[in-house]
C-alpha positions as CSV (number, residue, x, y, z in Angstrom):
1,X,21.7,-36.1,-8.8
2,X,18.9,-34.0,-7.8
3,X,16.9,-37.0,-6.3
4,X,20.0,-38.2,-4.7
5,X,20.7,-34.8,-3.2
6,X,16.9,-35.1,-1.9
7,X,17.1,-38.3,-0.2
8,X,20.3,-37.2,1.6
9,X,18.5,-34.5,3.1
10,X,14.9,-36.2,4.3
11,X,17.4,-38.5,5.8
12,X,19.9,-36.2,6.9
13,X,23.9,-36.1,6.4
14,X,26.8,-34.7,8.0
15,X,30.1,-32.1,6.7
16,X,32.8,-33.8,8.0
17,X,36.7,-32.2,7.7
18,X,38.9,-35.4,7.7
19,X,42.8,-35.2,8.7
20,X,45.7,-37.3,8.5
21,X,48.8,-38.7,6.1
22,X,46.9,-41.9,5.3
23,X,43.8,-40.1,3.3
24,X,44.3,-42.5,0.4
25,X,43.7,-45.4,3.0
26,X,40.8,-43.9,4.5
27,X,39.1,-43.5,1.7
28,X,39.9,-47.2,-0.1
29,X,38.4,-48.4,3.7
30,X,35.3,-46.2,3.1
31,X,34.7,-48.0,-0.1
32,X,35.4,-51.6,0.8
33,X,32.8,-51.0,3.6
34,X,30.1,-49.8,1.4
35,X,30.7,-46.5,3.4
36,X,29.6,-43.7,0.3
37,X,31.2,-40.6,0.3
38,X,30.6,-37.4,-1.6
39,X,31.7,-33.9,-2.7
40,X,35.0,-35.1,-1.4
41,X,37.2,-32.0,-1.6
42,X,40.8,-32.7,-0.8
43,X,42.0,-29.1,0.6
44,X,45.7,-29.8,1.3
45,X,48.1,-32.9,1.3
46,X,47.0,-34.2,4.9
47,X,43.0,-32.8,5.2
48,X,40.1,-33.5,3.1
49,X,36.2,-32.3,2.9
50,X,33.2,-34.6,2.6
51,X,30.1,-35.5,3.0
52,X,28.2,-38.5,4.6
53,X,25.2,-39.9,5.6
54,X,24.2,-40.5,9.8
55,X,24.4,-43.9,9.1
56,X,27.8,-44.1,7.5
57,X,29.3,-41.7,10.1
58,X,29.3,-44.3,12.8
59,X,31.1,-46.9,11.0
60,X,33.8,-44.7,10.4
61,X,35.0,-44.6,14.5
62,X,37.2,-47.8,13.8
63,X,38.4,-46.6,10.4
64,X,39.9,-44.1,11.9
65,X,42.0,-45.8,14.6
66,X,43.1,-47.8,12.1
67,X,44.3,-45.4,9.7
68,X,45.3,-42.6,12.6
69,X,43.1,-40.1,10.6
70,X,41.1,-37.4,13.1
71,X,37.4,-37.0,12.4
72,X,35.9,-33.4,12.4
73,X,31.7,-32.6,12.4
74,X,31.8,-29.3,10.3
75,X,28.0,-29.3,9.8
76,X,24.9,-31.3,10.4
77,X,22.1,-31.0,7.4
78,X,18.6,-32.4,6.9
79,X,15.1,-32.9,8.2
80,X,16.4,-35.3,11.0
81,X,18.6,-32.3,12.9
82,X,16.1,-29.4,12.1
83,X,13.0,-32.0,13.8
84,X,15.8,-32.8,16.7
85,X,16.1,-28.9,17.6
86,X,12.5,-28.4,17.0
87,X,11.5,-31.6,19.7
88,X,13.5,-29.4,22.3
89,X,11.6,-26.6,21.9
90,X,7.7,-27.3,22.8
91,X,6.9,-23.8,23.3
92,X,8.2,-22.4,20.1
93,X,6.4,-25.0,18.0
94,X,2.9,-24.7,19.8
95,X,3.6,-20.8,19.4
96,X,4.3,-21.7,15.8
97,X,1.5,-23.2,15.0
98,X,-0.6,-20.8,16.6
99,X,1.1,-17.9,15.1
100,X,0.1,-19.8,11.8
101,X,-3.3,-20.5,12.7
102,X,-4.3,-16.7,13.9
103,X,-2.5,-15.4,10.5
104,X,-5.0,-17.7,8.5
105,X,-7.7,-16.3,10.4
106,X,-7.7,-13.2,9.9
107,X,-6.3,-13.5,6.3
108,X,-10.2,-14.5,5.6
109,X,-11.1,-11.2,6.2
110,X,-10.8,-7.7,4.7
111,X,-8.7,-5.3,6.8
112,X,-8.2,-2.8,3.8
113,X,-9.7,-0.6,0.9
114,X,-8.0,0.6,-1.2
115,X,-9.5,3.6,-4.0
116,X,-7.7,4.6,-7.0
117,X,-9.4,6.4,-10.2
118,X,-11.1,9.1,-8.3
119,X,-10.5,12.5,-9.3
120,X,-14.0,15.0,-8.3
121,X,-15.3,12.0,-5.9
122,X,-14.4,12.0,-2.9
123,X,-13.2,9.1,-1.5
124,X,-14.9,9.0,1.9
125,X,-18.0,8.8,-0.5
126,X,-16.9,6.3,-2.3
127,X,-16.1,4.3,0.9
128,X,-19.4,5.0,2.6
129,X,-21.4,3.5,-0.5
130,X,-19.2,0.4,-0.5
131,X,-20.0,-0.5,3.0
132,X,-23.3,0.1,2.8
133,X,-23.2,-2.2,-0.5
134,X,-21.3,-4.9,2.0
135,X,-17.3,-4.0,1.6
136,X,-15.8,-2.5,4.2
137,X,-12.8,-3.4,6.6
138,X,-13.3,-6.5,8.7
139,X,-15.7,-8.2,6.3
140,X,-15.6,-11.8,5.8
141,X,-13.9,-13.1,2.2
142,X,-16.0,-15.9,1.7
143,X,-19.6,-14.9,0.6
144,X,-18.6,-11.6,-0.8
145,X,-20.1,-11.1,-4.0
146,X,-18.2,-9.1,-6.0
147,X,-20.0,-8.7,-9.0
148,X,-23.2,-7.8,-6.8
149,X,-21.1,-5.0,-5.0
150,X,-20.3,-3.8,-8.3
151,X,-23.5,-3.5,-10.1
152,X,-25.2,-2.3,-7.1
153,X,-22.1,1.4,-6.5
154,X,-22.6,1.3,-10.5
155,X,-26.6,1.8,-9.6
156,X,-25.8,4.4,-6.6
157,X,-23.8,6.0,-8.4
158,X,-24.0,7.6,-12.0
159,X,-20.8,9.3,-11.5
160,X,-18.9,6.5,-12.2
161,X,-18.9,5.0,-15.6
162,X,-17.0,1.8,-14.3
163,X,-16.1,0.2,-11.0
164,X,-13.7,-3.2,-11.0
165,X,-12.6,-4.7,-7.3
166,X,-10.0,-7.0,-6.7
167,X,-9.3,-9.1,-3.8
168,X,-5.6,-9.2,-3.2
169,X,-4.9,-11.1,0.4
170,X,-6.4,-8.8,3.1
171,X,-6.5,-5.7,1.2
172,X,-9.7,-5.0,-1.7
173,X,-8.3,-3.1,-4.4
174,X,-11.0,-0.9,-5.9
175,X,-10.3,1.2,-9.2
176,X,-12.7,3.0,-10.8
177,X,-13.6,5.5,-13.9
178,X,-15.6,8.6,-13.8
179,X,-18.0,9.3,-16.4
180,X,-17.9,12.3,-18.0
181,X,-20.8,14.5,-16.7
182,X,-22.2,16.6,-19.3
183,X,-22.3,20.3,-18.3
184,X,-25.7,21.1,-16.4
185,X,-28.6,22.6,-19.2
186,X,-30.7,25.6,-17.9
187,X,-34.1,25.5,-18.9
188,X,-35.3,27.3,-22.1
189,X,-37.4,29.4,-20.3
190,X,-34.9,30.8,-17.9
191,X,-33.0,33.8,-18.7
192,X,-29.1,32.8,-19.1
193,X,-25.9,34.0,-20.7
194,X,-23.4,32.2,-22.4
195,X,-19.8,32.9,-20.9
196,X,-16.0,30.9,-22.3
197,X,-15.9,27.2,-20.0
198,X,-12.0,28.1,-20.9
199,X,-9.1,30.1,-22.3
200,X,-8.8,30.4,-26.0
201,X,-9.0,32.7,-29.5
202,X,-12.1,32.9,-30.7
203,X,-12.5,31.1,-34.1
204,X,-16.1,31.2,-35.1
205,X,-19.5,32.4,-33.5
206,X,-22.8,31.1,-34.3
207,X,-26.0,33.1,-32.3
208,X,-29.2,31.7,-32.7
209,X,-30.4,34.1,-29.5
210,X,-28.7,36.8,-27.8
211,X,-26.5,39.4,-28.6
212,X,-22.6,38.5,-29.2
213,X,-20.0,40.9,-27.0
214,X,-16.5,39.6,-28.7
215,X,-15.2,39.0,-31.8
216,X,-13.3,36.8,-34.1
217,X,-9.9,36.9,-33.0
218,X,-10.4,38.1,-29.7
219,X,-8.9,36.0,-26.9
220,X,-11.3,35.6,-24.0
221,X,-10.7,33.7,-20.3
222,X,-12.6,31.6,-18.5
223,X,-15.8,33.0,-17.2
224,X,-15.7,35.4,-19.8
225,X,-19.3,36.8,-21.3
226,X,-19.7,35.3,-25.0
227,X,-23.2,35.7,-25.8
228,X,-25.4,38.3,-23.1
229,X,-28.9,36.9,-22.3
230,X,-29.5,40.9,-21.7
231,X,-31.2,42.7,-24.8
232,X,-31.1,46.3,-24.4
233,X,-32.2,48.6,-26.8
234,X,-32.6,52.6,-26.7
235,X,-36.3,53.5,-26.1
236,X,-37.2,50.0,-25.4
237,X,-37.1,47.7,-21.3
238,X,-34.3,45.6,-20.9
239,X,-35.7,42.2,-22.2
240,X,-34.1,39.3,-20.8
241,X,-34.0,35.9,-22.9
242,X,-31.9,32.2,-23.4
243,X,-28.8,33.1,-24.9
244,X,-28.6,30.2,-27.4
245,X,-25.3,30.1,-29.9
246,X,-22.3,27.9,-30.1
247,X,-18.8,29.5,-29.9
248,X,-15.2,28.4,-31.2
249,X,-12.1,29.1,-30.1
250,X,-8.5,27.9,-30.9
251,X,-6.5,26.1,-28.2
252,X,-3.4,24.6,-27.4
253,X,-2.4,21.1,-26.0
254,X,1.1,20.3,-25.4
255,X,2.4,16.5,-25.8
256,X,6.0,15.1,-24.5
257,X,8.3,12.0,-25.3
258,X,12.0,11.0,-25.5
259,X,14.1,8.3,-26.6
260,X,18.1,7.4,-26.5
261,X,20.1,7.7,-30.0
262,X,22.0,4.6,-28.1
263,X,20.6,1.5,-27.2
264,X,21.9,-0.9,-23.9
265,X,20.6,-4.4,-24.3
266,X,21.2,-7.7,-21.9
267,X,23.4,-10.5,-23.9
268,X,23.8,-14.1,-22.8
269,X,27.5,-15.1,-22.6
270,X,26.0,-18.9,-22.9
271,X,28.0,-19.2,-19.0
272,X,25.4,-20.4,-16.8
273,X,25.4,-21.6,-13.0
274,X,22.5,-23.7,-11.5
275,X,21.5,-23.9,-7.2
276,X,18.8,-26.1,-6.1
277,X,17.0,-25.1,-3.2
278,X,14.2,-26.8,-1.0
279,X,11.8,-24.4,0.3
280,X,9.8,-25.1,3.4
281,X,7.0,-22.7,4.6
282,X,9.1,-19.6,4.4
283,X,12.3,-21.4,4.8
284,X,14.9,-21.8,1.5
285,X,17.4,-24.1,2.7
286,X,20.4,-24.5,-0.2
287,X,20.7,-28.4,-1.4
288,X,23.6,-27.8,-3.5
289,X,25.3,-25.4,-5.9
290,X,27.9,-22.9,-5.9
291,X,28.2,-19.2,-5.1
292,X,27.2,-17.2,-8.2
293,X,30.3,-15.3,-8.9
294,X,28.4,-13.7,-12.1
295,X,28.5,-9.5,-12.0
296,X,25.2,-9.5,-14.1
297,X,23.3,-12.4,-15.0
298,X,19.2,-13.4,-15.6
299,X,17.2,-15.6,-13.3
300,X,15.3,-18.3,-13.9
301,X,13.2,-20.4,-11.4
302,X,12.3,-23.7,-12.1
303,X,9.7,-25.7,-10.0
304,X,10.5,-29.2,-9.9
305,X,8.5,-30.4,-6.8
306,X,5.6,-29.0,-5.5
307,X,3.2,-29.8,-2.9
308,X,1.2,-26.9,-2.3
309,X,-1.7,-28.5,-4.1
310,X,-2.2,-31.3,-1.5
311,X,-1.8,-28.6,1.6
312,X,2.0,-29.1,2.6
313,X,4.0,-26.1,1.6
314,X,7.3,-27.7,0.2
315,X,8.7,-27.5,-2.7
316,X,11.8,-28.1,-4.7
317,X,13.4,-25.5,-7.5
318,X,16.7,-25.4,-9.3
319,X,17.8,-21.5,-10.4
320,X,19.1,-20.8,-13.4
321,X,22.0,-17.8,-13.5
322,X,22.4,-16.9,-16.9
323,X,25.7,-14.7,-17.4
324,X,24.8,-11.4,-19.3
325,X,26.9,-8.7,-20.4
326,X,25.6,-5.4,-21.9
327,X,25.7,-4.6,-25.6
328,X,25.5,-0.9,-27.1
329,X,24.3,-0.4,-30.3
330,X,23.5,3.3,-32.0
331,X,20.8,3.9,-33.6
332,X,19.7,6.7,-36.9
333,X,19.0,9.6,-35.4
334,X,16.0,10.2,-37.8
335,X,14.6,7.1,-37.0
336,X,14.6,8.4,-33.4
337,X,13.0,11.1,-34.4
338,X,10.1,10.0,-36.5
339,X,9.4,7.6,-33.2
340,X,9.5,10.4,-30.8
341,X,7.3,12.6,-32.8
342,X,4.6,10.1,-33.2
343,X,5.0,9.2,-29.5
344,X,4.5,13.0,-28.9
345,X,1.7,13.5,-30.4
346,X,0.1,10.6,-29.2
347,X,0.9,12.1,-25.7
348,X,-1.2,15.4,-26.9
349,X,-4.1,13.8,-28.0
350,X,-4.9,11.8,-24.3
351,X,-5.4,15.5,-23.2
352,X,-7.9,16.6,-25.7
353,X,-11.6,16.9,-24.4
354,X,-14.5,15.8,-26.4
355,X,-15.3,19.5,-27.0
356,X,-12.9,19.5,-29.7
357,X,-14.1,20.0,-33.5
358,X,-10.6,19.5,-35.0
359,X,-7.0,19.8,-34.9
360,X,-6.0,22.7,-37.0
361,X,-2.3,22.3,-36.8
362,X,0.6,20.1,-35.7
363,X,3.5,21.5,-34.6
364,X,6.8,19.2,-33.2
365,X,10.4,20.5,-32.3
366,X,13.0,18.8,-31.2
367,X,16.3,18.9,-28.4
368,X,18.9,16.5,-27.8
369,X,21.1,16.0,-24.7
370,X,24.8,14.9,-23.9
371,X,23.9,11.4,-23.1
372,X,22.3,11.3,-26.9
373,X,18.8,11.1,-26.0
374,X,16.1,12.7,-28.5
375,X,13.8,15.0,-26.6
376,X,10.2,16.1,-29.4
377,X,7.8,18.6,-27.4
378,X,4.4,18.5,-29.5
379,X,1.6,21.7,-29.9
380,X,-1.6,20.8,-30.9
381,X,-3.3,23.8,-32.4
382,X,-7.2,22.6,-32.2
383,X,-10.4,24.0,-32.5
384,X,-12.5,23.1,-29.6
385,X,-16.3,24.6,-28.4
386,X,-16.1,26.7,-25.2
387,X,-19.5,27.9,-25.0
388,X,-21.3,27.3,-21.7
389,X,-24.7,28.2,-20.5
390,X,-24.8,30.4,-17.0
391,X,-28.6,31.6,-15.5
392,X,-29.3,35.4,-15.7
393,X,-30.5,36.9,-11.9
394,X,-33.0,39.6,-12.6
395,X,-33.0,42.4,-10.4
396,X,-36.9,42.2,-8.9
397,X,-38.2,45.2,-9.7
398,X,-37.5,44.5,-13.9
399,X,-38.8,40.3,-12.8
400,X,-42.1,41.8,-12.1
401,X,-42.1,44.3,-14.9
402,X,-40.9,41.7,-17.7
403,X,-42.3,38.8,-16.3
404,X,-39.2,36.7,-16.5
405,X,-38.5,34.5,-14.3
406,X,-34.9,33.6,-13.0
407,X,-33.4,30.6,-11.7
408,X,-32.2,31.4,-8.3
């Protein structure tokens, strides 16, 4: 049926409305003279609806003065009427192909970058280093290595730990990971203090050099002074030295998830409606099938022709409406809650920095709303170093008498 359908419309057919009170006649005519109708639809006692090829429509002129039926064009379908409008229409078609041939043109070339991943680079940087490693809008596809682009902003640039670009079209889709830049190291022979790189309690504190100014327990802020560089003692000159030590503080991380008590899933009735289509260029003429009449329903799309491989864009699908209805189904609530609280937690732990030593305690609590769904709100109690090194300046009249020298 699907060939047949096929060949009707390469070689085109008609919709024609038939009226009369000899239908029976016309149609016992029809098939004495090899005449083929089909999708013959009688609407009412005295009219009927069919289809017919171009061919079989002129043979019925003298069937119809003999059975006094009146012939009615509804519609005119297939290749021969759409090349018929298009052969009165020069203009259109050279502008169609010239529209086609420009958009294939420039679709060799890159109009667009696109950054994603970035957080502390800039992306005007990161667009500057591309171009001068050979991407940049209005580029030519063809000979652009991307592998070469990428080893070479991977070389530029030790900020990033990894760079991937993707062609999509006219647009170069560039994503990208920073790598995590380790906190800058002041030289062991310059003076420098260690102050908190973040909030927290203090939990333990190690000094190797220095003298400590806080305590266990003691919550500090960022910035705060940890371990002075500055060793003053009564009687003696202010003697400045490398604050070495490593301090611990407790922190918190907070990790979110949800999930519903009841469950809505897509079920397949086994009702399903089928439409065959013929798609040309852009253009998705209907072949045959019915109106979906379906509220919900899945789609399928099946390719049956196809011949985009040897350059000619047509191509033949059937799709598939599959009726669905929705199913509810509730589910135990401590189930819920044992997957929420894992999901939670998992949601804590993407947020903890490499600074942390270990997670001292877990704490989960849960909320549920109207609809049923299961809210779990994680707190990760962790221990995690804060300690960060920042240079001393020495007033210049102690410089000359200590001969310490500061990093400026």
């Amino acid at each position: 049926m699907f060939v047949s359908a096929i060949w009707h419309y390469i070689f085109g057919y008609v919709i024609i409305r038939v009226e009369g009170k000899s239908l029976e006649k016309f149609i016992n005519l029809c098939l004495q003279r090899g005449i083929y109708l089909w999708d013959v639809k009688r609407q009412s006692y005295s009219v009927l609806k069919a289809r017919i090829s171009i061919k079989g429509l002129k043979q019925l002129i003298s069937i119809s003065y003999i059975t006094h039926c009146r012939i009615e064009v509804l519609s005119k379908r297939g290749l021969p009427f759409l090349f018929s409008r298009l052969k009165r229409r020069y203009m259109f078609i050279a502008g169609f192909i010239l529209f086609f041939v420009i958009i294939y043109i420039l679709s060799s070339f890159i109009w667009t970058v696109e950054i994603s991943g970035n957080a502390r680079i800039s992306g005007q940087r990161i667009l500057e280093e591309l171009a001068d490693s050979g991407l940049k809008p209005g580029i030519r596809r063809e000979g652009l290595s991307i592998n070469d682009i990428e080893n070479d902003m991977l070389i530029k640039m030790p900020e990033l730990s990894w760079i991937g670009i993707e062609l999509k079209g006219t647009k170069a889709i560039v994503r990208i990971v920073e790598a995590v830049m380790p906190p800058e190291r002041i030289d062991i022979d310059q003076p420098c203090d260690i102050i908190a790189s973040k909030d927290g309690v203090i939990s333990k504190i190690t000094v190797m050099q220095g003298q400590s100014v806080v305590k266990v327990g003691q919550t500090v802020k960022k910035g705060q002074l940890l371990i002075t560089g500055v060793i003053e003692k009564e009687g003696m000159d202010t003697r400045y030295v490398h604050a070495m030590g490593e301090v611990l503080a407790r922190r918190w991380y907070e990790g979110h998830a949800k999930a519903p008590t009841v469950s809505v899933r897509k079920k397949r009735t086994g009702s399903v409606m089928s439409k065959k289509y013929m798609i040309i260029g852009k253009k998705k003429i209907n072949i045959s099938g019915p109106d979906i009449t379906y509220s919900s329903y899945d789609k399928i799309e099946v390719v049956n022709i196809s011949l985009d491989k040897i350059g000619i864009p047509v191509k033949m699908i059937t799709e598939k409406y599959y009726e669905t209805i929705e199913e509810t189904s509730a589910q135990d609530i401590e189930t819920v809650q044992k997957k929420v609280q894992q999901l939670a937690i998992e949601d804590a732990k993407k947020n903890l920095p490499q600074e942390v030593k270990e997670i001292a305690d877990e704490t989960v609590t849960f909320s549920m709303d109207d609809d049923g769904t299961i809210h779990a709100d994680a707190l990760l109690e962790v221990i995690e170093r804060i300690d960060q090194e920042q240079a001393i300046e020495i007033p210049i009249e102690e410089e000359n008498n200590s001969g310490n020298t500061a990093k400026r």
